[in-house]
C-alpha positions in Angstrom: 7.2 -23.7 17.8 5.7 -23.1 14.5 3.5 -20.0 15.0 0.7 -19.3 11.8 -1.2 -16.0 12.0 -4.0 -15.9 10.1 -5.4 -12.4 9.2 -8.0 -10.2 6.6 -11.0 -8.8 5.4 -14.1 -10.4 7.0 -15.7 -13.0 4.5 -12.2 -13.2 2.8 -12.0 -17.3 4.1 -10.2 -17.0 7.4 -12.1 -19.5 8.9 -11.5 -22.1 6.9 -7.7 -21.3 6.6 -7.7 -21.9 10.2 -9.7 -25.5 10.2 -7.5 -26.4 7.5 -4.7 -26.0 9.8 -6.5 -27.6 12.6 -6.8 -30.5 10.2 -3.0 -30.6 10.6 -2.8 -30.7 13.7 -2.0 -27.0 14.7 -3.4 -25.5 18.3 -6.0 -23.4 16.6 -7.4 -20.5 17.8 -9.8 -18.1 16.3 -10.2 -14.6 17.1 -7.2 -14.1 19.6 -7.0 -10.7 21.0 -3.7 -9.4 19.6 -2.4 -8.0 23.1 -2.9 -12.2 24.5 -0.1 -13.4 21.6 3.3 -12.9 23.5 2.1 -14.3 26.6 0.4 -17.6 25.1 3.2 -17.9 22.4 6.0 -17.7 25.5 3.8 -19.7 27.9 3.0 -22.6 25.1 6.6 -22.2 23.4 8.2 -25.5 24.0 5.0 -27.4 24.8 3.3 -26.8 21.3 4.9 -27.5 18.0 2.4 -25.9 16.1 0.2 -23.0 16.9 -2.8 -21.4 14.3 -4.7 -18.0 15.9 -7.0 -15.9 13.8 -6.3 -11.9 14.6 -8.3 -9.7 12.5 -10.5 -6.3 12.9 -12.6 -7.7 15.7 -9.8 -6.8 17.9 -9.3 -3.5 19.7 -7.9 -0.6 17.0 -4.8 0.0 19.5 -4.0 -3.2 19.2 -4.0 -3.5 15.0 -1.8 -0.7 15.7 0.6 -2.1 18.4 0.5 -5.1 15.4 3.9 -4.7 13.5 5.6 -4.0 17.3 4.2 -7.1 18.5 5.9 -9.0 15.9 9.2 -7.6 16.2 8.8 -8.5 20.3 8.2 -12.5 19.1 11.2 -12.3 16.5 13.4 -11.3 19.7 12.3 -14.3 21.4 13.1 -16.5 19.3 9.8 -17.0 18.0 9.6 -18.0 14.2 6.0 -16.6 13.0 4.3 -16.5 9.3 1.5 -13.9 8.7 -0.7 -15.0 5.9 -3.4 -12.7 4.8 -6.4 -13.3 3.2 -8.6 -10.7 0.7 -10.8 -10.6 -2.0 -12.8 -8.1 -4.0 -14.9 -5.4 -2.0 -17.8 -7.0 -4.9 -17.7 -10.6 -3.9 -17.6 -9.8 0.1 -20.5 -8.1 -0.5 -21.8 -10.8 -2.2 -20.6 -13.4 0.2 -22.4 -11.3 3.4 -25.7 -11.1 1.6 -26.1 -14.7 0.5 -25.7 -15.8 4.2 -27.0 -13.1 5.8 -24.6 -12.4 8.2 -23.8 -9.0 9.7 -20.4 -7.5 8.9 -18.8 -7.3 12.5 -18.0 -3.4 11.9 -21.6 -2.5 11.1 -22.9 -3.8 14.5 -23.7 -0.2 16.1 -25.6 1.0 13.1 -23.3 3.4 12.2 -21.7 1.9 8.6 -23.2 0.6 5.8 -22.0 -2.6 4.5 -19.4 -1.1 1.9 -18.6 1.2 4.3 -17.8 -1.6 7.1 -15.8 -3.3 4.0 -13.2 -0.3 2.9 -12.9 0.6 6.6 -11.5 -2.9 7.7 -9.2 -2.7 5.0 -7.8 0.4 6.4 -7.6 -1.2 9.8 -5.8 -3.9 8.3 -3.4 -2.5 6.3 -0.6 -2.8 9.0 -0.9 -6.7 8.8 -1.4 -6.9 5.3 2.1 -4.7 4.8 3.9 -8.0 7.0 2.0 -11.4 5.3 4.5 -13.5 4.4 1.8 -15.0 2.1 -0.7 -13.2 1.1 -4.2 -15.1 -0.7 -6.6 -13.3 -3.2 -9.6 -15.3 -2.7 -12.0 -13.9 -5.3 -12.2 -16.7 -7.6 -11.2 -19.6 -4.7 -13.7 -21.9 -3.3 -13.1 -23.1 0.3 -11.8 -26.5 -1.3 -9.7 -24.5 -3.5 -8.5 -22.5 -0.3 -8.0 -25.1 2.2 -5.8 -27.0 -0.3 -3.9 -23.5 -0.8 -3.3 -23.8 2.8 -2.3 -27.6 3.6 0.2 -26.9 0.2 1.9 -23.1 1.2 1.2 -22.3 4.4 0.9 -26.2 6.5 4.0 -27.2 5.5 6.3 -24.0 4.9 9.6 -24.2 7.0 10.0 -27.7 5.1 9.7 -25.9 2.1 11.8 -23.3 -0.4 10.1 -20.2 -1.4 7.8 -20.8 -4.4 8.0 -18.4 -6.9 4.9 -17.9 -8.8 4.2 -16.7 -12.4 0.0 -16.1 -12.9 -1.2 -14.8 -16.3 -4.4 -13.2 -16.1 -6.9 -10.6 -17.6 -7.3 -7.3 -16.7 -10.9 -7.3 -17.7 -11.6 -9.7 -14.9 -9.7 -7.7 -12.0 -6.6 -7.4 -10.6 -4.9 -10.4 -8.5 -4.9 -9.4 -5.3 -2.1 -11.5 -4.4 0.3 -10.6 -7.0 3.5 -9.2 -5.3 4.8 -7.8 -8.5 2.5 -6.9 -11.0 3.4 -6.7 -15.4 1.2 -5.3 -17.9 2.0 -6.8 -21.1 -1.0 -5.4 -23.3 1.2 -3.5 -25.2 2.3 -6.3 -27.2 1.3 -7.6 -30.5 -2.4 -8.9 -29.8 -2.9 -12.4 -31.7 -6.6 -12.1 -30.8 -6.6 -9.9 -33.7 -5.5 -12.4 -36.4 -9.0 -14.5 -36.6 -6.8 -17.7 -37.5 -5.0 -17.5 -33.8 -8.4 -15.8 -31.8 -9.2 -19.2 -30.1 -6.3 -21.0 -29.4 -4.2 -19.4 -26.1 -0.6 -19.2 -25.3 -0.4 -22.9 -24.6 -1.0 -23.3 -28.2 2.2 -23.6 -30.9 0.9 -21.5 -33.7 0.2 -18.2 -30.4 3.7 -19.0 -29.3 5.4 -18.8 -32.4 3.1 -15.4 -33.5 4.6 -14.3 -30.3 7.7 -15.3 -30.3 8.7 -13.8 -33.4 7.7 -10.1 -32.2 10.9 -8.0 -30.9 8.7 -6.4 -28.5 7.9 -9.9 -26.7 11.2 -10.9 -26.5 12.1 -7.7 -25.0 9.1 -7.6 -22.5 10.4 -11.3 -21.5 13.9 -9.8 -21.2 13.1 -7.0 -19.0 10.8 -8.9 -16.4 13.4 -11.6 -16.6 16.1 -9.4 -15.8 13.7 -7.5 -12.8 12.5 -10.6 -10.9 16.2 -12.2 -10.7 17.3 -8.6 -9.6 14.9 -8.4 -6.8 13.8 -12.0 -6.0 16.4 -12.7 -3.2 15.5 -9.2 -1.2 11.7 -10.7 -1.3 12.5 -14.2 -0.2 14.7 -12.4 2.8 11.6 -10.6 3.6 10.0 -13.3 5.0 8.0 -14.3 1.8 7.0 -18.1 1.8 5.5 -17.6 -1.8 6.2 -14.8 -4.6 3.5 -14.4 -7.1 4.2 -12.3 -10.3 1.5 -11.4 -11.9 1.6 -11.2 -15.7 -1.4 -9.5 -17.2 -3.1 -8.7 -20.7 -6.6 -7.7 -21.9 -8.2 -11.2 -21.4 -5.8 -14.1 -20.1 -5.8 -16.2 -23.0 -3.0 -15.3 -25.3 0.1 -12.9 -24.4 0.2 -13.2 -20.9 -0.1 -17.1 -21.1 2.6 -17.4 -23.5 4.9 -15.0 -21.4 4.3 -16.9 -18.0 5.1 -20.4 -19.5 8.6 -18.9 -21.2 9.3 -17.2 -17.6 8.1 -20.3 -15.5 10.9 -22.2 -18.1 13.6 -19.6 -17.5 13.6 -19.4 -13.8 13.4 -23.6 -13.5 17.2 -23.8 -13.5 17.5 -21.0 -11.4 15.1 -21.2 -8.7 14.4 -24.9 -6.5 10.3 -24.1 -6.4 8.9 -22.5 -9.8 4.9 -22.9 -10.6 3.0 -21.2 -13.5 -0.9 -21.1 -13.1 -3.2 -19.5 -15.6 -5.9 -17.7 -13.5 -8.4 -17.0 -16.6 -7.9 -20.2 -18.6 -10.2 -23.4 -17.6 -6.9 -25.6 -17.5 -5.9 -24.0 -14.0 -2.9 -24.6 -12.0 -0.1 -27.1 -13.9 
């Protein structure tokens, strides 16, 4: 049986993670109380191929704790399971709970404000979140943009190699939340500076050849070249379905651009499933 738990912060898209894998025809069930998983993955083992529950901080705090055990118990079994967690900016779920008015299901006795109900369920969480094998910063995703995350990482994953991800992005519009390693390249040479190369990006020949000519670069592509191949096997053997590297300067247009494209081309021989996407520039994923 192919068993997807679907976990995060409320208003992070966990609902429509779950329809999308309804969609492919996964047993779907939303808000499963943690302590019922053994006995309905045993009971349904060899009748269901595919199973799809939703376990998040609606269930009892014991059992969030009991969470990591609980997995270890199905892995015994025989019982192959993929945690995918979903989050996004404490901002935008505020944002998302007051333009539909829905109550946050930790501030339903009165006694937490909404940020409040928002940093607590994170610390609830945080033993799932340490297990995803996949883990989704929704911030900037629309449920289209989700659901097709889903049907392409998550629907069809034991047919699949690990991807290995390389995002540039901007510091000055947050953090990935997704990024499982994380490089800060604004120490390099800036060609934002040089008003001839301010509005092209790192797609562009005249930024990569300003960049490439810098020492510095080519020893910042050396040196996260060198980490990733050191440590990308021990994260695929953890369990990890998709490794995203996060490559980061001021604004997501120039350095980190250039830096994921020459990474995304180093690792191609080397890995079966490489992707680069640029978070911050309108041509998105390629």
């Amino acid at each position: 049986m192919q068993l997807v738990i679907i976990s995060g912060r409320s208003g992070s898209g966990k609902s429509a993670a779950l329809h999308a894998l309804e969609d492919l025809g996964y047993y779907a069930i939303d808000n499963l109380p943690a302590s019922l998983l053994m006995p309905l993955a045993q009971q349904h083992q060899h009748q269901l191929s595919r199973l799809a529950v939703s376990i998040d901080a609606r269930n009892l705090p014991s059992d969030l704790a009991a969470f990591p055990d609980l997995l270890q118990e199905l892995a015994l079994t025989g019982i192959q399971w993929h945690l995918v967690y979903l989050n996004a900016s404490a901002k935008t779920l505020m944002e998302r709970f007051s333009a539909t008015r829905r109550r946050h299901p930790l501030t339903r006795d009165g006694q937490l404000s909404l940020f409040e109900a928002i940093e607590e369920e994170q610390r609830l969480l945080d033993p799932l979140a340490s297990l995803a094998s996949t883990t989704f910063d929704t911030t900037r995703l629309s449920v289209h943009e989700l659901r097709s995350c889903i049907t392409q990482q998550v629907g069809s994953t034991k047919q699949q190699p690990t991807t290995l991800l390389f995002q540039s992005f901007g510091f000055k519009r947050g953090v990935p939340l997704d990024a499982d390693l994380l490089f800060d390249v604004r120490c390099l040479p800036n060609p934002y500076w040089d008003v001839n190369l301010r509005e092209l990006t790192g797609l562009d020949a005249r930024v990569q050849q300003f960049l490439a000519a810098q020492e510095a670069t080519q020893a910042m592509q050396a040196s996260i070249r060198t980490f990733v191949e050191t440590w990308l096997q021990p994260y695929i053997d953890s369990n990890r379905s998709y490794i995203t590297v996060g490559i980061g300067c001021t604004g997501g247009q120039h350095r980190s651009v250039y830096l994921a494209e020459q990474l995304g081309r180093d690792f191609a021989p080397l890995h079966a499933d490489v992707k680069v996407r640029h978070r911050d520039l309108s041509s998105g994923p390629h």
